[in-house]
C-alpha positions in Angstrom: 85.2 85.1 95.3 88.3 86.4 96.3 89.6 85.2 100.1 92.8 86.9 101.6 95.3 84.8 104.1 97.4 87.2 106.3 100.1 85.4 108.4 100.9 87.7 111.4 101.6 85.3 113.9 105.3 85.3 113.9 107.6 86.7 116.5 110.0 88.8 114.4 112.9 87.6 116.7 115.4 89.3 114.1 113.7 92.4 113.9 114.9 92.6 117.9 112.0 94.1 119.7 109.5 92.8 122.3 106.6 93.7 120.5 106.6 91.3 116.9 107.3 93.4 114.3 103.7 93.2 112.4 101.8 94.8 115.7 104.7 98.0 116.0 103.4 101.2 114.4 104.4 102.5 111.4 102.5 106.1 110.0 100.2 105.9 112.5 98.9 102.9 112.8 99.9 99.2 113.6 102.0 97.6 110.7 99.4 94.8 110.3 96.7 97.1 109.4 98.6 98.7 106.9 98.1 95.4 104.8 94.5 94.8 106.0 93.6 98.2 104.5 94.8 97.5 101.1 93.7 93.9 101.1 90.1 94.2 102.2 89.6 96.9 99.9 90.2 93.9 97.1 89.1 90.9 98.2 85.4 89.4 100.0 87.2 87.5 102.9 90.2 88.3 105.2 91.7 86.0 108.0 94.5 87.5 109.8 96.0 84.3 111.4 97.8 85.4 115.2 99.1 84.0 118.1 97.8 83.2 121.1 98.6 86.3 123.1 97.4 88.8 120.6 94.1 87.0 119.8 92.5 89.6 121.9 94.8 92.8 121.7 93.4 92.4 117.7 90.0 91.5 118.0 89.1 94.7 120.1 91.4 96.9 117.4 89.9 95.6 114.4 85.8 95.8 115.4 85.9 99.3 115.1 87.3 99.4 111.7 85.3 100.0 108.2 86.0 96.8 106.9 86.0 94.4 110.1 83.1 92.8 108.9 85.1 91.3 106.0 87.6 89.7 108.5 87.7 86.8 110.6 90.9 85.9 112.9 92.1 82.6 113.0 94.9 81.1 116.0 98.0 80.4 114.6 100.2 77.2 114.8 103.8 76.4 115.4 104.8 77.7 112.0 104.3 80.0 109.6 102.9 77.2 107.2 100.5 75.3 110.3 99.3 79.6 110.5 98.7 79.8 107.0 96.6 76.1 106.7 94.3 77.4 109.7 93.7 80.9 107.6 92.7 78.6 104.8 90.9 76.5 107.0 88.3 79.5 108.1 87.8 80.7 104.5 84.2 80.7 103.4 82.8 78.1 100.9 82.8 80.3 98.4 86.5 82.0 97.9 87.6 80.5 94.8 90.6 82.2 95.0 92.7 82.4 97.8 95.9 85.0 98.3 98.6 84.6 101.3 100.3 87.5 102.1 102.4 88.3 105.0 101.4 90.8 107.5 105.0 92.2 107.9 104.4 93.7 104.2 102.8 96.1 104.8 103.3 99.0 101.9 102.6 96.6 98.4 100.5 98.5 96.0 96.9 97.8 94.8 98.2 97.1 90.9 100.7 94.0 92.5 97.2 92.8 94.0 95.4 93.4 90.6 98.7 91.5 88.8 98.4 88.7 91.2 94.9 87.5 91.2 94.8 88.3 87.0 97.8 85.6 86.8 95.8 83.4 89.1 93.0 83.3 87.1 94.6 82.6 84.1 97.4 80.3 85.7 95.7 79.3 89.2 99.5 80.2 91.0 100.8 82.8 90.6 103.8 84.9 92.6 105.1 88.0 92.2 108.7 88.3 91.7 111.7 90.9 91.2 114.8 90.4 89.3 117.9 89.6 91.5 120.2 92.8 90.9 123.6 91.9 92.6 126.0 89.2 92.2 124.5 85.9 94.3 127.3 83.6 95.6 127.0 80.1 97.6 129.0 79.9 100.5 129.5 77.0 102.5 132.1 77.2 105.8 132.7 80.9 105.1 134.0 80.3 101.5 132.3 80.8 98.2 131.4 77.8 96.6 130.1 79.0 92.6 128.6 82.2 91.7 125.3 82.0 90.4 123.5 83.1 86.9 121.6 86.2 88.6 119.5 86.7 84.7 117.8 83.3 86.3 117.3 84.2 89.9 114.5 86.3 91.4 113.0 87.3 94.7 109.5 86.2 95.5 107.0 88.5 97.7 103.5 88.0 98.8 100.5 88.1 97.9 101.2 84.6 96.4 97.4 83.2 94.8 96.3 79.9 94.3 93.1 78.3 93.4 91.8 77.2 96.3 91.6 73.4 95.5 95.2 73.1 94.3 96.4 74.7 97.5 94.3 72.5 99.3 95.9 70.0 98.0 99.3 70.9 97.9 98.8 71.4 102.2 97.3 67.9 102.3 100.3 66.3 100.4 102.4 68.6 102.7 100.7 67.4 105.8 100.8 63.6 105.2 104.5 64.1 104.4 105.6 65.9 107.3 107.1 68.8 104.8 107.5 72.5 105.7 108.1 74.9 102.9 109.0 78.4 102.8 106.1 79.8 101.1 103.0 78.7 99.6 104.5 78.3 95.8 106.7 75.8 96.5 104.3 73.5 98.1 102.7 74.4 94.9 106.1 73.0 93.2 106.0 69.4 94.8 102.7 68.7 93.2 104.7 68.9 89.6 102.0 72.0 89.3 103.5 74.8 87.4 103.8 78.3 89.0 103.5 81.8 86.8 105.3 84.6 87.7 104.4 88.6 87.7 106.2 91.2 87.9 106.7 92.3 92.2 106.8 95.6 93.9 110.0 97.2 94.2 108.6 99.0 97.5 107.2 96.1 99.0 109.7 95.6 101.5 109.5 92.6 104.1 110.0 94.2 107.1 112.4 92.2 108.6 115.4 94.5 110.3 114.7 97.7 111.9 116.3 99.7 109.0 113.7 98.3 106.9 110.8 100.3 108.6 113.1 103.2 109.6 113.5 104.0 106.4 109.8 104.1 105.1 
């Protein structure tokens, strides 16, 4: 069984608006749901993980929805990786295989999905990447430092999927650490546990500036 993590608890303090980013509308509809839509159509399970002060704002959008029975909402932590560990906390018995995704992606395709949870399966983590296209440089103090290989460098997105006992324990090895990550797959990388790669969505966009949902 296939069981979704969506991280929507952040603030989006970049994206400069009152309102976090993932709960502004976009086409009609709130940018979270955009994601939901897609993802429950896919998967058995979906927690959406959100922050206090929008527990209820969700709950009573979401129970009139086609598909609310296949999510549950979680509270989420003080970051995006305490959020994501309660998602996987409230995830049935059953889900085998668990995908994070977050909510402020909101226009992924159904094949990246389909790529994803093919190359867990085979792979048990699996991320979906997209070639670097400019020149990368290192900076430090305002001066360039190297410039890197690009052919070698790549730009993760989510859904990242992971068989659910490796993440596991890749967030109990986190936890009795004291380590935060950036994503999922690298917590995935300090167990010495190899991580496949599929090919990413050039559209799906993390909405993180303004411009990025002003021009969708």
């Amino acid at each position: 069984m296939i069981g979704v993590v969506v991280a929507a608890a952040g603030t989006g303090s970049r994206f400069g608006s009152e309102i976090p980013k993932q709960f502004l509308r976009s086409q009609g509809k709130s940018i979270y749901l955009h994601s939901l839509d897609r993802l429950c159509a896919l998967v058995s399970q979906c927690v959406l993980v959100v922050s206090d002060g929008w527990l209820e704002p969700v709950r009573t959008e979401i129970q009139s929805l086609p598909f609310s029975e296949k999510i549950t909402i979680a509270r989420g932590g003080e970051k995006r990786q305490d959020s994501v560990y309660n998602g996987l906390c409230q995830l049935v018995p059953e889900v085998d295989i668990v995908l994070v995704h977050d909510a402020a992606r909101p226009f992924f395709s159904p094949d990246l999905v389909v790529r994803v949870v093919e190359g867990t399966r085979l792979h048990q983590a699996c991320v979906p990447c997209i070639p670097v296209s400019d020149t990368v440089k290192e900076v430090r103090n305002s001066r360039v430092i190297r410039t890197l290989k690009r052919e070698h460098l790549y730009l993760s997105q989510t859904p990242q999927g992971f068989q659910r006992r490796l993440l596991e324990d890749a967030f109990a090895r986190a936890i009795s650490e004291g380590f935060y990550a950036t994503d999922e797959s690298m917590l995935i990388e300090r167990l010495g546990f190899p991580v496949h790669v599929v090919p990413g969505d050039p559209g799906n966009v993390k909405i993180t500036w303004r411009s990025d949902l002003e021009r969708k």
